[in-house]
N, C-alpha and C positions, 0 to 999 in steps of 0.2 A: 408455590413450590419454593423449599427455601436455598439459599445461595449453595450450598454444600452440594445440592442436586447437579446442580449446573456446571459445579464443579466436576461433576464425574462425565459430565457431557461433552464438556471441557477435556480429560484426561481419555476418554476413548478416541474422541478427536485424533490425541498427541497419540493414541495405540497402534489406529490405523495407520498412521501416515509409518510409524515401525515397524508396521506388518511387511509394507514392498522395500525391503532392503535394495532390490538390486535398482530401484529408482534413488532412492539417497545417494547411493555410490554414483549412478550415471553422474547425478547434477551435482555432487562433488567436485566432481574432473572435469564437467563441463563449464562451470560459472568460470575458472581459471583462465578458461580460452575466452571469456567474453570477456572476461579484465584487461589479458592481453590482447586482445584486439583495440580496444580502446586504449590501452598505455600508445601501442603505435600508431594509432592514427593520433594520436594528438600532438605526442612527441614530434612526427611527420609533417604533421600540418601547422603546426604551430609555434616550432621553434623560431624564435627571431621575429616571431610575428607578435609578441603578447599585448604588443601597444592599442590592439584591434580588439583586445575579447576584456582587457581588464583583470583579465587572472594571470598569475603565474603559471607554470609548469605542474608546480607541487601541488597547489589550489584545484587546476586543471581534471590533473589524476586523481585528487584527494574526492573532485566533485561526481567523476562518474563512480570512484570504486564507492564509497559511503550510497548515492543512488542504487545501487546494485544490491550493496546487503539489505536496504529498506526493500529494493523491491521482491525479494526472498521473501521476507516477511509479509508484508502487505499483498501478495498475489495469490490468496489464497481458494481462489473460485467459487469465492461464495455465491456470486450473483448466475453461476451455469449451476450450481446446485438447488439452488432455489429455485430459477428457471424453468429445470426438468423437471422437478419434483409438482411443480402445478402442472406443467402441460401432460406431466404422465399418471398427472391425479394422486402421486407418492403422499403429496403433501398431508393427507385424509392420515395416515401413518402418525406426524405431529399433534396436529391440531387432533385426536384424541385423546391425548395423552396430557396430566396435567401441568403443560407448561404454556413458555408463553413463546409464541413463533420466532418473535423478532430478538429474546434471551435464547433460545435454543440455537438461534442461526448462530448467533453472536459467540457462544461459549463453545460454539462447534471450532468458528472460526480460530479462536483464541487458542484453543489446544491446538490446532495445525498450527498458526504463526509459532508457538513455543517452542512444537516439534524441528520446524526449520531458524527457531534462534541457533536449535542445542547444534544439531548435522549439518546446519547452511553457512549463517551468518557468522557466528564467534567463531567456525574453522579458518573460513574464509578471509575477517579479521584478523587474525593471528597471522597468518600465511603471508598480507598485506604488509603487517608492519614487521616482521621479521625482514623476508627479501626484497620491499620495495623501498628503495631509499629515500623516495621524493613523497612517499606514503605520509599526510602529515596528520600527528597523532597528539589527541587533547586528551588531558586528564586532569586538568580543572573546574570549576563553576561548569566552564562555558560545555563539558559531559553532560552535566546533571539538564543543562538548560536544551541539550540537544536532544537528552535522552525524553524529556518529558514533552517537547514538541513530537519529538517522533513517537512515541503513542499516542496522542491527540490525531496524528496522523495518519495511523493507526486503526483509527476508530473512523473517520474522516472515509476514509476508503472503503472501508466495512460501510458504511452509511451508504454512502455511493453505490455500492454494489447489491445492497440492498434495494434498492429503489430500483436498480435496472432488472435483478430478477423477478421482482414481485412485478413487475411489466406486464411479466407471461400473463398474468390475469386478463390483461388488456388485450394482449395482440404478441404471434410469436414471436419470443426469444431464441432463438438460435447462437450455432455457435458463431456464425461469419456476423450478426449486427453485438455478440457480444467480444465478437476480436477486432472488430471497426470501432469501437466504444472504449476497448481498454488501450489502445494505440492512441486515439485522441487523446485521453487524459493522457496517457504517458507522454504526449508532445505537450500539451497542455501545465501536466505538472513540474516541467522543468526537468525530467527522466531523461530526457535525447537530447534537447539543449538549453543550456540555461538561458532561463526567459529574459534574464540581464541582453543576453543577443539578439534579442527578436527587435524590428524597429520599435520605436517609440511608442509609436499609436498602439500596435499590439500587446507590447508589452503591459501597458498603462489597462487594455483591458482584461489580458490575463490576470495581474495583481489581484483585479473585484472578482473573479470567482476562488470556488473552495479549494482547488486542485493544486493550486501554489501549495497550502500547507502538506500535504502528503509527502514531497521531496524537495521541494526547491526553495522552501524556509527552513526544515532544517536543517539541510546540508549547505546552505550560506552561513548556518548558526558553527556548524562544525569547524569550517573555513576562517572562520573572525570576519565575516562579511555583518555581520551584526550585531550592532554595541545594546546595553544594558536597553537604552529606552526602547530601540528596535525590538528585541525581544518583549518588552512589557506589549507594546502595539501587537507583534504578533500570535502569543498567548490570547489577547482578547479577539483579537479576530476569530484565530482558529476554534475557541469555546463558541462562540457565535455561532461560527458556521455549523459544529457539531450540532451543537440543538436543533438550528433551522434543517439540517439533512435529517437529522434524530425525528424530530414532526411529519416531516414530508413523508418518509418511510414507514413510517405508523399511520399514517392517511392512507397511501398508496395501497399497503394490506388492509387495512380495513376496509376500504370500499372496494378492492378486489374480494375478498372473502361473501361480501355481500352478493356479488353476483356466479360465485364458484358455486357449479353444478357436478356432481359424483355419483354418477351412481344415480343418476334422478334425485338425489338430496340436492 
């Protein structure tokens, strides 16, 4: 199948997600109240205190508002779509069709991430650095270097979520072991707090899994928490870790496929 296919798999993705208007506007109005809820709590908890976390104020806000627009992007339920789509047998629907499961998940996914770049993220951004004063805004190198960790991370969590829906082949996915699952990572990838505050020991073993690059590299990248060679280190890890999730998630389907029953096929 060649890439232009995938492309329109890609753009029905971005269709549907403009089919339900009245959910774009909900989470328009809504993400604003989780910004502000986090500007006051930190502002709250943490003025006069910065000696304790290492970050400033501006750094502070900068780190959960950037967390937020990634996690727009990146939350796009791949792994409950794939999920259902084996345990309800849908999946039989793909795998006729000449593609290839793990390009179809993928360009599905992409076209929704794009959908909530255009109605989520770059609103939300804007909005950011207009009325938030302490909002702090790059538009040098260190863009380009955030921008391209943050699709690496991207892709990173697409992988991840792959591998928990293709699960269903194993044993049920649901929705409560895939909202116990996306809450871990999200403590895990530096979403709720930066893994810089976790003790030592923890942190030291957060670092070695994949979940740091999805937010908590680079939104230190966005920050100036990390110079030139830190970035070269992070780049190689987070290509690493894509391939090794990229392998395992092609394993996982394939030896689940092997034992997928439909229909008596």
């Amino acid at each position: 199948m060649t890439a232009g296919k995938y492309f329109t798999i890609a753009k029905m993705s971005f269709l549907r997600l403009t089919a339900y208007k009245t959910d774009i506007v909900i989470h328009f109005f809504t993400y604003p109240v989780v910004f502000a809820s986090f500007f006051f709590f930190i502002t709250g908890a943490f003025e006069g205190k910065l000696h304790q976390t290492g970050y400033t104020i501006p750094q502070l806000l900068t780190y959960y508002s950037v967390g937020w627009l990634l996690r727009m992007i990146n939350h796009h339920g791949a792994d409950i779509a794939i999920g259902q789509s084996i345990l309800t047998g849908d999946i039989v629907n793909i795998l006729v069709k000449p593609v290839h499961h793990h390009h179809y998940r993928m360009a599905e996914a992409a076209g929704k991430a794009f959908g909530r770049i255009i109605f989520y993220s770059l609103p939300a951004f804007f909005l950011l650095s207009i009325f938030v004063k302490r909002f702090i805004l790059v538009w040098d190198a260190t863009l380009l270097k955030f921008l391209v960790l943050s699709l690496i991370g991207f892709f990173i969590s697409f992988e991840i979520q792959y591998i928990i829906g293709c699960a269903a082949f194993f044993f049920t996915v649901n929705h409560q072991i895939i909202w116990i699952t996306d809450m871990t990572i999200r403590l895990m990838s530096g979403l709720i707090i930066p893994l810089s505050l976790f003790p030592d020991f923890v942190n030291r073993l957060l670092t070695l899994l994949p979940f740091q690059m999805i937010y908590y590299i680079p939104i230190q990248m966005w920050i100036g928490k990390i110079d030139a060679a830190g970035f070269s280190h992070a780049l190689v890890t987070a290509l690493t870790w894509l391939i090794i999730l990229h392998l395992t998630g092609r394993w996982v389907c394939a030896s689940g496929l092997k034992r997928l029953a439909i229909f008596g096929g």
